[in-house]
C-alpha positions as a printed Julia matrix, in Angstrom:
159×3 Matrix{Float64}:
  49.69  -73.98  27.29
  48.67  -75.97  30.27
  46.94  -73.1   32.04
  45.32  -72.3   29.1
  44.35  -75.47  28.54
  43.12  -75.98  32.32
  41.17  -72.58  32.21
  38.9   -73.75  29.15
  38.09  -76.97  30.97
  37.17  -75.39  33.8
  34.85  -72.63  31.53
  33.19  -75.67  29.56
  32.74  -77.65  32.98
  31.03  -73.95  34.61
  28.67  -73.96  31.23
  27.37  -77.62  31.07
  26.69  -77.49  34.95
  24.75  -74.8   34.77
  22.96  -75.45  31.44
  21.93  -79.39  33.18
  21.23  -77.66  36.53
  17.44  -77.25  36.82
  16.21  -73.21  36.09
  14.7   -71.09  38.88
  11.28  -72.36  39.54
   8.91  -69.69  38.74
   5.55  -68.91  40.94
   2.52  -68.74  38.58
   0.0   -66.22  39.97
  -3.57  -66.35  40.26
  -6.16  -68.8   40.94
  -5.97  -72.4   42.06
  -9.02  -73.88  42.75
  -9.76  -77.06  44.89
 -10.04  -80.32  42.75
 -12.4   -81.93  45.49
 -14.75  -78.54  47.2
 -15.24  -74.99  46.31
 -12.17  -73.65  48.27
  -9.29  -71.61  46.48
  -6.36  -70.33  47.0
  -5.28  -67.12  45.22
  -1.3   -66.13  45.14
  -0.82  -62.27  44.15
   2.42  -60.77  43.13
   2.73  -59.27  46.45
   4.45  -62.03  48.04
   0.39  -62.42  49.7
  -1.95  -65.32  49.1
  -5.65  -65.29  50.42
  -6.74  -68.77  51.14
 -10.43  -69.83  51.0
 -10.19  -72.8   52.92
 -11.26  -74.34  56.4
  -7.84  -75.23  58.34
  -9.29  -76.58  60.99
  -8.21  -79.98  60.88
  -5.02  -78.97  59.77
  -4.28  -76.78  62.62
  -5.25  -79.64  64.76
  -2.55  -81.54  63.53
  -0.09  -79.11  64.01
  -1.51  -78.33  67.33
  -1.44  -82.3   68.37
   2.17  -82.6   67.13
   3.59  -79.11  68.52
   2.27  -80.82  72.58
   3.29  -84.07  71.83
   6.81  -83.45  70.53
   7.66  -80.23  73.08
   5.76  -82.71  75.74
   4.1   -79.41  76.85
   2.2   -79.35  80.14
  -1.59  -79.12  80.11
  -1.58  -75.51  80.51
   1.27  -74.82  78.66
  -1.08  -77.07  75.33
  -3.92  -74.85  76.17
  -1.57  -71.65  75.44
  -0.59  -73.53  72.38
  -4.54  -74.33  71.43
  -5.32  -71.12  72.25
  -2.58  -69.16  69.83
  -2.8   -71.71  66.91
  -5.89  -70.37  64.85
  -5.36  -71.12  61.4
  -9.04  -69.7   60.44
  -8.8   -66.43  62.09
  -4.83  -65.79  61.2
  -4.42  -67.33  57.65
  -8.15  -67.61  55.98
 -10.39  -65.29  53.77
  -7.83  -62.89  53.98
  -4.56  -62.3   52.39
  -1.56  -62.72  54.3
   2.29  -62.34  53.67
   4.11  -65.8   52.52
   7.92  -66.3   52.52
   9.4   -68.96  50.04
  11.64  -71.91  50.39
  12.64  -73.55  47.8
  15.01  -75.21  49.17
  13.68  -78.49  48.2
  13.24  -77.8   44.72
  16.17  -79.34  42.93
  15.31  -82.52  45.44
  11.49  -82.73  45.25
  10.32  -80.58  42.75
   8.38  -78.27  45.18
   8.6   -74.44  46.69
   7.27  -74.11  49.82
   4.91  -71.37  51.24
   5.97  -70.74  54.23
   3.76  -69.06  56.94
   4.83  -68.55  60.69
   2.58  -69.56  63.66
   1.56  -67.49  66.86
   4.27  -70.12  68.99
   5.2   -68.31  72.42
   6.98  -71.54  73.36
   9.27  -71.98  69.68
   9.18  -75.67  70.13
   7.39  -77.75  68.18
   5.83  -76.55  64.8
   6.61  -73.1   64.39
   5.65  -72.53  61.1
   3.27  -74.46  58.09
   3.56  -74.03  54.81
   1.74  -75.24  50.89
   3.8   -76.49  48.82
   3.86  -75.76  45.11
   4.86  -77.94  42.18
   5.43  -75.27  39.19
   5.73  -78.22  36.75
   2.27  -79.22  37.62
   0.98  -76.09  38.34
  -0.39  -77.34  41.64
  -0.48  -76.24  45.41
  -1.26  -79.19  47.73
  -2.04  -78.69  51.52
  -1.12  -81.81  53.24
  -0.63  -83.57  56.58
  -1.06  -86.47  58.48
  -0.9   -86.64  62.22
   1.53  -89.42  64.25
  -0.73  -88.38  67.17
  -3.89  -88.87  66.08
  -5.92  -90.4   62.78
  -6.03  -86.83  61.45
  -5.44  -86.48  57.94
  -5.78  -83.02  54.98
  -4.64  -83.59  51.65
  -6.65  -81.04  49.18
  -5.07  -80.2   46.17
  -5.64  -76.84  44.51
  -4.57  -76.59  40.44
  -4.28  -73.12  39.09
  -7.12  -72.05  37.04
  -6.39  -71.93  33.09
């Protein structure tokens, strides 16, 4: 009676966790467009987004805050300036994305997660957008602790 008992609590305690736990976010494909400019970003079922965007300043920042925090040498920066091209690797053209959503169940986000040209693997090794499903939103976001750099555009999927 007593194991019986105990195996039906634990069954009812297995269904209400998972029925309160938070589904599988879900990407939504196609079009988000820029709320602030003319750039887009367009996710394909491919596991491949092609971003029309200029990442300059954001590779900057990731630049700035790979040197500082590995406290590269000067030549060993320039290796890192010259490898980090956000533009040429990442824009007007579609490239592969891995997710993360990792953070999900804490933030409400799934990352796209994109891996930099990094010889040194210290430092920023890899950027990423993160998506809110609820919203329907991919933001692009970063501010430097080196500099006064800042990117925040947020791109809403097109209805």
């Amino acid at each position: 009676m007593k194991k019986r008992f105990l195996c039906v609590c634990c069954i009812l305690m297995v269904l209400i966790q998972s029925s309160c736990s938070n589904p599988s976010a879900k990407i939504k494909y196609g079009v988000y467009r820029s709320e602030t400019s003319d750039a887009y970003i367009e996710v394909y079922e491919d596991s491949t987004v092609y971003i029309n965007y200029d990442l300059s300043v954001f590779e900057k920042i990731l630049e700035d805050e790979t040197i500082e925090y590995a406290d590269f040498s000067e030549n060993e920066a320039q290796i890192i300036r010259e490898n980090f091209n956000l533009n040429r690797d990442f824009a007007n053209k579609k490239v592969k994305y891995e997710l993360d959503d990792g953070w999900y169940k804490y933030e409400g986000y799934i990352s796209f997660l994109f891996y930099l040209n990094n010889p040194y693997e210290e430092g920023v090794v890899s950027w990423g957008l993160a998506y809110y499903p609820v919203s329907e939103k991919i933001i692009l976001e970063a501010d430097s602790t080196v500099s006064d750099d800042h990117v925040s555009e947020i791109f809403v999927l097109e209805k």
